[in-house]
C-alpha positions in Angstrom: -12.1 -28.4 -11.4 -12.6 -24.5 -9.8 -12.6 -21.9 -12.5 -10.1 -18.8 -12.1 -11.1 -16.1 -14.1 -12.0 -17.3 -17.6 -9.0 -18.9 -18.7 -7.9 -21.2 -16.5 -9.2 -24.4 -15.0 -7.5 -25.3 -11.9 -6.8 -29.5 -11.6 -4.9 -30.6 -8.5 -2.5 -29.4 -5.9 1.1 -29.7 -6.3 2.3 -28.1 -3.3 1.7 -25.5 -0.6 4.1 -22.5 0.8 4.0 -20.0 2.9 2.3 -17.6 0.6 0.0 -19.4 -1.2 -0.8 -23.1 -3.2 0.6 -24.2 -6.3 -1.6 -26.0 -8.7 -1.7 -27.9 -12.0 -3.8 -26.2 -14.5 -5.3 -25.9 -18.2 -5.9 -23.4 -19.8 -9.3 -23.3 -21.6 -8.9 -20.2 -23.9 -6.5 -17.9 -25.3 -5.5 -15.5 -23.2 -6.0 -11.4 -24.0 -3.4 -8.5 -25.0 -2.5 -8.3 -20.9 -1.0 -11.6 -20.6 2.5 -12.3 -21.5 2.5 -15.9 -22.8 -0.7 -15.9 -24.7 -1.3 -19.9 -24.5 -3.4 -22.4 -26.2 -6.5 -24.3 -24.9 -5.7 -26.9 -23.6 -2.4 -26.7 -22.1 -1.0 -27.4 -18.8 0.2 -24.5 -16.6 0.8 -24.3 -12.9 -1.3 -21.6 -10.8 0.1 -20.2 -7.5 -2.9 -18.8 -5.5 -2.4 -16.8 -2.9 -3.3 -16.7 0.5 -6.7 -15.4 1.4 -5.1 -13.0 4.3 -3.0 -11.6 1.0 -5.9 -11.2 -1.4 -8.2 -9.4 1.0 -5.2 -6.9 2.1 -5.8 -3.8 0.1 -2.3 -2.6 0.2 -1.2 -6.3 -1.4 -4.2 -5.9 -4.5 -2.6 -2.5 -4.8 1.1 -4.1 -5.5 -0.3 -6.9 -7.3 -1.5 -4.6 -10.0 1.2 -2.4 -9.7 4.2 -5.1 -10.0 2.7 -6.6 -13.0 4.4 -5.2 -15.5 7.8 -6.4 -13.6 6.9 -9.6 -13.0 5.4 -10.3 -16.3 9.0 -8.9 -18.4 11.5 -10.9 -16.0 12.3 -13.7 -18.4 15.4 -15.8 -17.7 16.6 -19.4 -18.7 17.4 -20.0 -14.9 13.6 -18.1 -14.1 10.0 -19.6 -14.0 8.6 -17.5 -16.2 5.3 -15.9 -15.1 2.7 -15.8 -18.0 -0.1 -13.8 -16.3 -2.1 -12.5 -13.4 -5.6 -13.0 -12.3 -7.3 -10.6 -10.2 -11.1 -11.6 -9.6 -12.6 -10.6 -6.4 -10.9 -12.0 -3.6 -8.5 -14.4 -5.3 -4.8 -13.5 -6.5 -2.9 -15.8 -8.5 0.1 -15.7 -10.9 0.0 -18.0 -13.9 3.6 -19.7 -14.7 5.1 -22.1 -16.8 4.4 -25.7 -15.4 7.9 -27.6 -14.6 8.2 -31.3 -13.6 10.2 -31.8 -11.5 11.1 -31.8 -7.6 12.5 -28.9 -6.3 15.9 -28.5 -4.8 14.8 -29.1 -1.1 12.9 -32.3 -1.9 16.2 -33.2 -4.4 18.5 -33.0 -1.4 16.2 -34.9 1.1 15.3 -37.6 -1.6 19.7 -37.9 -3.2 21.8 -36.5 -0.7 24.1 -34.0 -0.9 26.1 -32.9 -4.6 29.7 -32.8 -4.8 31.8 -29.8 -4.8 32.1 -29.1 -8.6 28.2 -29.9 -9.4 27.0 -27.6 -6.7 29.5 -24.7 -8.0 27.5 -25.3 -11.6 24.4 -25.5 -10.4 24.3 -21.9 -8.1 26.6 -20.4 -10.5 23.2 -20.9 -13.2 20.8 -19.9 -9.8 23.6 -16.8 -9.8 23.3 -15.8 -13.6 19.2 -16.1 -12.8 19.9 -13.4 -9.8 22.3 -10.9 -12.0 19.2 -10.7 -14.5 16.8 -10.2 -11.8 19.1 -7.5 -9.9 19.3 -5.6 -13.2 15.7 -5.3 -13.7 15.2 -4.2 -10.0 14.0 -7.2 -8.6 15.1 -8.7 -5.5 14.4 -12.1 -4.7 14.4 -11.8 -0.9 13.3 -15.6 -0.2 16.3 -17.7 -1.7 16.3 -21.1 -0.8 16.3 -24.8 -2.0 12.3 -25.0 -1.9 11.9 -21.8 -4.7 14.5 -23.6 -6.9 12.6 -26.2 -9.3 14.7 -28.9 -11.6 13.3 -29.4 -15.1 14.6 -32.1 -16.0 14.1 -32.1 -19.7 16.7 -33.0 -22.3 18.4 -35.5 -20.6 19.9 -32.6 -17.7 18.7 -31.0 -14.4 18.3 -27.4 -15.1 17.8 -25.5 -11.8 14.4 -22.7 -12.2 14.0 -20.2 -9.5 10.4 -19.5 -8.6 8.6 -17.1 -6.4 10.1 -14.0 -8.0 8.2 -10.8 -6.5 6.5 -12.6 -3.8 8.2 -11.3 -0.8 7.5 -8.0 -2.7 3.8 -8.3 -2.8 3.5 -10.1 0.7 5.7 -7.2 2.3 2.6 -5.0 3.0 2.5 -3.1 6.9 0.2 -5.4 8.5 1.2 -8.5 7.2 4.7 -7.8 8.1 3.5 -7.0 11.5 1.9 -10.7 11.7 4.6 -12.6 9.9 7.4 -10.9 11.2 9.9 -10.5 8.2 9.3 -11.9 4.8 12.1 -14.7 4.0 12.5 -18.0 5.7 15.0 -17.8 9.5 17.5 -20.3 7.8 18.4 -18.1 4.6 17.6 -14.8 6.1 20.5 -11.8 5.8 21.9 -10.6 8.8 20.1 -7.1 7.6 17.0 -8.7 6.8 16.8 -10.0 10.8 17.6 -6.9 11.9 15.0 -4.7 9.4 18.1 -2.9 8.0 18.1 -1.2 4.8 18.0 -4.6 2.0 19.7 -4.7 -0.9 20.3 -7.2 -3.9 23.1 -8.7 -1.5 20.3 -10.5 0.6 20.1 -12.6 -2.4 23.9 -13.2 -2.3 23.4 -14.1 1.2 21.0 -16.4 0.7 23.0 -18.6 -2.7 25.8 -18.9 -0.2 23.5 -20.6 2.4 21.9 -23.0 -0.6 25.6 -23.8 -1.6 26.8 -24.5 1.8 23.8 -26.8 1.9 24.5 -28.3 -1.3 27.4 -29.8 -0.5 26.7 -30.6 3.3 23.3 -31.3 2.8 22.2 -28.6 5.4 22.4 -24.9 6.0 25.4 -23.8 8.6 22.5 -21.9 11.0 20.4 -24.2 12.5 18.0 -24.1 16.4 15.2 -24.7 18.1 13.3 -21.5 17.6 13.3 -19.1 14.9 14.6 -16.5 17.3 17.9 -18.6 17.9 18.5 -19.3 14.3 18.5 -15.2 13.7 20.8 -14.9 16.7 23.2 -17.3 14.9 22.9 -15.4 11.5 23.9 -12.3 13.1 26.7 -13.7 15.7 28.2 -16.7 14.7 30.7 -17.6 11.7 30.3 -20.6 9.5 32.5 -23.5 9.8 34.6 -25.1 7.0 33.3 -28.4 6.6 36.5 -30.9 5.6 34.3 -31.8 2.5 34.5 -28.4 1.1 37.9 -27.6 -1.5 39.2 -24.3 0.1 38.6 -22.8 -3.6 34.7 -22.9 -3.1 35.2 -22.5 0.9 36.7 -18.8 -0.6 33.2 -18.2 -2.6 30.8 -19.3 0.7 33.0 -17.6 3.5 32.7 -14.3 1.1 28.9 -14.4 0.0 28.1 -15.4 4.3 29.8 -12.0 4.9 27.9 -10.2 7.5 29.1 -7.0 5.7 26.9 -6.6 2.8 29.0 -4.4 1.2 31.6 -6.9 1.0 29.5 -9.8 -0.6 29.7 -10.3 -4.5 27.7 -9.3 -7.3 25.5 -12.2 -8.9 27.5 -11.8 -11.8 30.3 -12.1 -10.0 29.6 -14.8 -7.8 28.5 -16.5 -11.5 31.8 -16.8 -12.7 33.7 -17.3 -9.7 32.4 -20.3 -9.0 32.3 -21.5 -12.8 36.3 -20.9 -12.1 36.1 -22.8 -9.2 34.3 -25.9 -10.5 37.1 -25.8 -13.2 39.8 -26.0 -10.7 38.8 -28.4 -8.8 37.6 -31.1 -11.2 39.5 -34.0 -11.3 40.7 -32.9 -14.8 41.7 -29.6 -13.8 45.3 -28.5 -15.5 47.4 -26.3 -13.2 46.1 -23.1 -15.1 42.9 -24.1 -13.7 44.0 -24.7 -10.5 45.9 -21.6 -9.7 42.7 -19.4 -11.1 40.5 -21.2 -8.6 43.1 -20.8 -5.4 42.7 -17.2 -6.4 38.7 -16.7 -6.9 38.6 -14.3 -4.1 40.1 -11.6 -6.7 36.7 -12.6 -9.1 34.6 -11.9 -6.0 34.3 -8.2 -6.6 31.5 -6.7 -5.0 28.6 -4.9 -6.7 29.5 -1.3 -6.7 25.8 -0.2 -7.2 23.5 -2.6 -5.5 19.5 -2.8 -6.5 17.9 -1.8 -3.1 14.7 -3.0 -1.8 11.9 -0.4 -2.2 11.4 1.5 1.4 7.7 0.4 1.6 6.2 1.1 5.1 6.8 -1.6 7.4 9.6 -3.3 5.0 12.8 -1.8 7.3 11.1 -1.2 10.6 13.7 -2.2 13.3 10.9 -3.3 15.2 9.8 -6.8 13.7 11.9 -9.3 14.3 15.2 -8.3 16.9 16.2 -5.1 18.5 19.0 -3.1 16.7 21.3 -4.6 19.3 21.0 -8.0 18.3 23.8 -8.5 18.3 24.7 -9.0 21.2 21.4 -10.7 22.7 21.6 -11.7 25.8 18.6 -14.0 26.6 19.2 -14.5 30.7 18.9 -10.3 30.1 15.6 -8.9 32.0 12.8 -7.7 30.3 12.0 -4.1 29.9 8.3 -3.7 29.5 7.5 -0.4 31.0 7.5 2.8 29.4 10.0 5.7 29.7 7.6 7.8 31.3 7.6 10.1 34.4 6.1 8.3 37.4 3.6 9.7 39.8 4.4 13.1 41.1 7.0 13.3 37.9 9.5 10.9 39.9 11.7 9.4 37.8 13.8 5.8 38.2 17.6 5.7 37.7 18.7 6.6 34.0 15.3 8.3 33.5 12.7 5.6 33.0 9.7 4.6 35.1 10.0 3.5 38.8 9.2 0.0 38.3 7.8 -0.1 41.6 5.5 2.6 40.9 1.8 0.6 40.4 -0.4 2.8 42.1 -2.2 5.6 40.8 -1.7 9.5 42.0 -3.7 10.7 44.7 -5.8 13.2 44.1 -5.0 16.5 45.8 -7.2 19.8 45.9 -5.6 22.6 43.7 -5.9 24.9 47.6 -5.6 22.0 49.8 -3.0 20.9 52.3 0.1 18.5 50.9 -1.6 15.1 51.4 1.5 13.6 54.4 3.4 11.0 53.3 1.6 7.9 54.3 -0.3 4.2 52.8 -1.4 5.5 49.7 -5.7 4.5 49.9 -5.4 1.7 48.0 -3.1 0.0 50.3 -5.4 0.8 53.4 -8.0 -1.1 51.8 -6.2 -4.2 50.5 -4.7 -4.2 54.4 -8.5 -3.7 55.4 -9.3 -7.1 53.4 -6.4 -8.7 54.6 -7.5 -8.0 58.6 -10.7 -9.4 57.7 -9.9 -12.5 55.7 -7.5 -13.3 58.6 -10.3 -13.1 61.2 -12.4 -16.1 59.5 -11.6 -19.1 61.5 -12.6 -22.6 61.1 -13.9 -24.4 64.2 -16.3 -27.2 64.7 -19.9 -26.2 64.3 -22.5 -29.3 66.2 -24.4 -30.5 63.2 -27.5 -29.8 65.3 -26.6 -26.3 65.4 -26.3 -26.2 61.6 -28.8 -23.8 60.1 -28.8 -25.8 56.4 -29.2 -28.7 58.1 -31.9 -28.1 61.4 -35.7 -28.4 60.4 -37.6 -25.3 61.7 -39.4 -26.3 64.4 -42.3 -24.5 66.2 -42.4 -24.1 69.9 -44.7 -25.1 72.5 -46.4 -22.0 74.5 -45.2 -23.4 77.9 -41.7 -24.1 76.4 -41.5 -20.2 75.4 -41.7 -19.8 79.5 -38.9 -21.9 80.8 -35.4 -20.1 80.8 -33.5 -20.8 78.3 -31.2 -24.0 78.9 -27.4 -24.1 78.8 -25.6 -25.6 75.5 -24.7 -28.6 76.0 -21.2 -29.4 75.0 -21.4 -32.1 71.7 -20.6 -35.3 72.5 -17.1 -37.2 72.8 -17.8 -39.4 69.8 -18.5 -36.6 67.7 -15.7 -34.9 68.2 -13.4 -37.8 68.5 -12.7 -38.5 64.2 -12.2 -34.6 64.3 -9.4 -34.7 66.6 -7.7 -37.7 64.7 -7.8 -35.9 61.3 -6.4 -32.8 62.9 -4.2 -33.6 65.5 -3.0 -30.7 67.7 0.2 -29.4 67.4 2.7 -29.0 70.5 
């Protein structure tokens, strides 16, 4: 068991994310006046500890300690509560309440998908969890089946969102530079891919994906990259699967909204789809009915949104897609090449760099002539190499005329005085497998 801090005794792995691995702990003492749950020894909790590229980021320690007393007075029904933090040299971690039970992604995989009216209940509770958060100022910013844990105590499945302030604290400027955006590319807001201003609506965004997936038993975005699943978040519309009552197809279709502005507020969304689940059970009365064929008048949207705090890097329309995403075009060329002036202040069409342009100036003398147009130097000299490489030939060379391969041998006196004799041409059998591996050509 590893020690962290002097509370807590870390016992076994329960899972591992993005940000960090969950474990089962004990606690071994009480903890102090900064904790929020002050325990007993002896009992279980469950440790998320971060990532080491996280706890050795200065800017992340710094947001850590400054997002503690947030994290540590958001307390829901529908929320893992977090109990306390640990700071001790290089290690991060956020104490919380243990829960058994699988979370929602491994729920799905494991069951199959819910029906319509105990998916409505079940995100309308994820919703009421997002209202509280929203009205403390937190944003989730990471919504998806994974982060929502079932404790299955008392004989029913209560759904426990997890992983609150974690996109927060991972959001630092060179992290986001490595990982791109903070969220996951199947659940991210149109905004979010984009690095648009974020507001509480991302989390709106993100319960309508996890509902559509509820009840289809996987999210309506879907590709082979990460880069193609943004694209579809940002172009495409969802389809109605024939499973889906129109009732709750009104909630998704409105929460999916590209528009942020017109998604609704948790609290909202909360009790629209507590309407619709009403209507659409197989005991619904007409009353019931007619209030869930008209949930789009519940779907009010939040007329003062919680925004994300503009920390550096968190927005920059640099991370992930250009601001004209949009309309990607991926057969488009690529423009690598600065909007510069070329050599001699020449300029390509619309103003950017000749792309054509690879050579460097030429030097000219301040009282000198204008050098003429001509080869710039560097061109004589790669034509230079050329005419030499393309006078190297390859022709047949008489073994006994081979340097490497002729033993030095020391002349006579009297053979020093005879003229020198003619070279005799090699001999026909030597030359014959030569002319049969390269035959002449006509």
């Amino acid at each position: 068991m590893r020690p962290v801090g002097s509370k807590y005794l870390l016992e076994e792995p329960l899972g591992r994310g993005a940000t960090g691995t969950v474990w089962r702990a004990r606690q071994r003492e009480t903890a102090g006046a900064e904790a929020a749950v002050a325990g007993q020894p002896g009992e279980t909790v469950a440790i998320k500890v971060l990532k080491e590229e996280l706890a050795n980021d200065a800017d992340v320690v710094m947001r850590f300690l400054r997002e503690r007393s947030v994290l540590l007075r958001l307390t829901h029904p529908n929320i893992v509560r977090t109990r306390d933090l640990v700071v001790e040299g290089d290690l991060l971690a956020l104490v919380m309440d243990l829960i058994d039970g699988p979370d929602l992604h491994r729920y799905l995989r494991s069951n199959g998908p819910l029906t319509p009216v105990a998916a409505s209940l079940l995100t309308a509770q994820i919703a009421d969890a997002l209202a509280a958060s929203h009205a403390d100022g937190v944003v989730h910013r990471d919504l998806k089946p994974a982060n929502v844990l079932l404790d299955e105590r008392d004989g029913g499945m209560t759904p426990m969102l997890t992983d609150f302030g974690i996109a927060r604290l991972a959001d630092s400027p060179g992290l986001t530079r490595t990982h791109e955006f903070v969220g996951t590319p199947a659940y991210v807001a149109p905004e979010s891919a984009e690095g648009r201003p974020q507001t509480s609506a991302v989390d709106i965004y993100g319960a309508g994906i996890l509902l559509y997936e509820l009840v289809t038993g996987r999210p309506p975005f879907a590709g082979g990259t990460a880069l193609e699943v943004l694209h579809r978040h940002l172009s495409e519309e969802p389809r109605r699967p024939s499973t889906v009552p129109e009732p709750l197809w009104t909630v998704i279709e409105r929460c999916l909204s590209k528009d942020p502005d017109r998604r609704p507020s948790a609290e909202n969304l909360a009790r629209g789809l507590r309407t619709v689940a009403a209507g659409i059970g197989v005991h619904a009365n007409s009353a019931q009915i007619a209030a869930a064929d008209g949930v789009g008048a519940l779907l009010a949207p939040d007329p003062a949104p919680t925004a994300v705090p503009e920390t550096p890097g968190a927005a920059d329309p640099t991370q992930v897609l250009p601001s004209n995403a949009g309309s990607y075009d991926p057969a488009a060329a690529t423009s690598v090449l600065p909007q510069t002036s070329g050599p001699g202040g020449s300029q390509g069409p619309g103003g950017h760099a000749d792309p054509t342009a690879v050579m460097p100036p030429v030097p000219q003398r301040p009282d000198g002539p204008p050098q003429p147009d001509g080869p710039h130097p560097w061109q004589s000299q790669l034509q230079a190499a050329r005419d030499r490489n393309e006078q190297t030939q390859v022709q047949y060379l008489d073994p006994s005329q081979d340097p490497l391969r002729r033993r030095p041998q020391r002349q006579a006196p009297q053979q020093q005085q005879q003229p020198p004799q003619r070279q005799q041409q090699p001999p026909q059998h030597r030359q014959q497998p030569l002319q049969q591996q390269y035959p002449s050509q006509h």
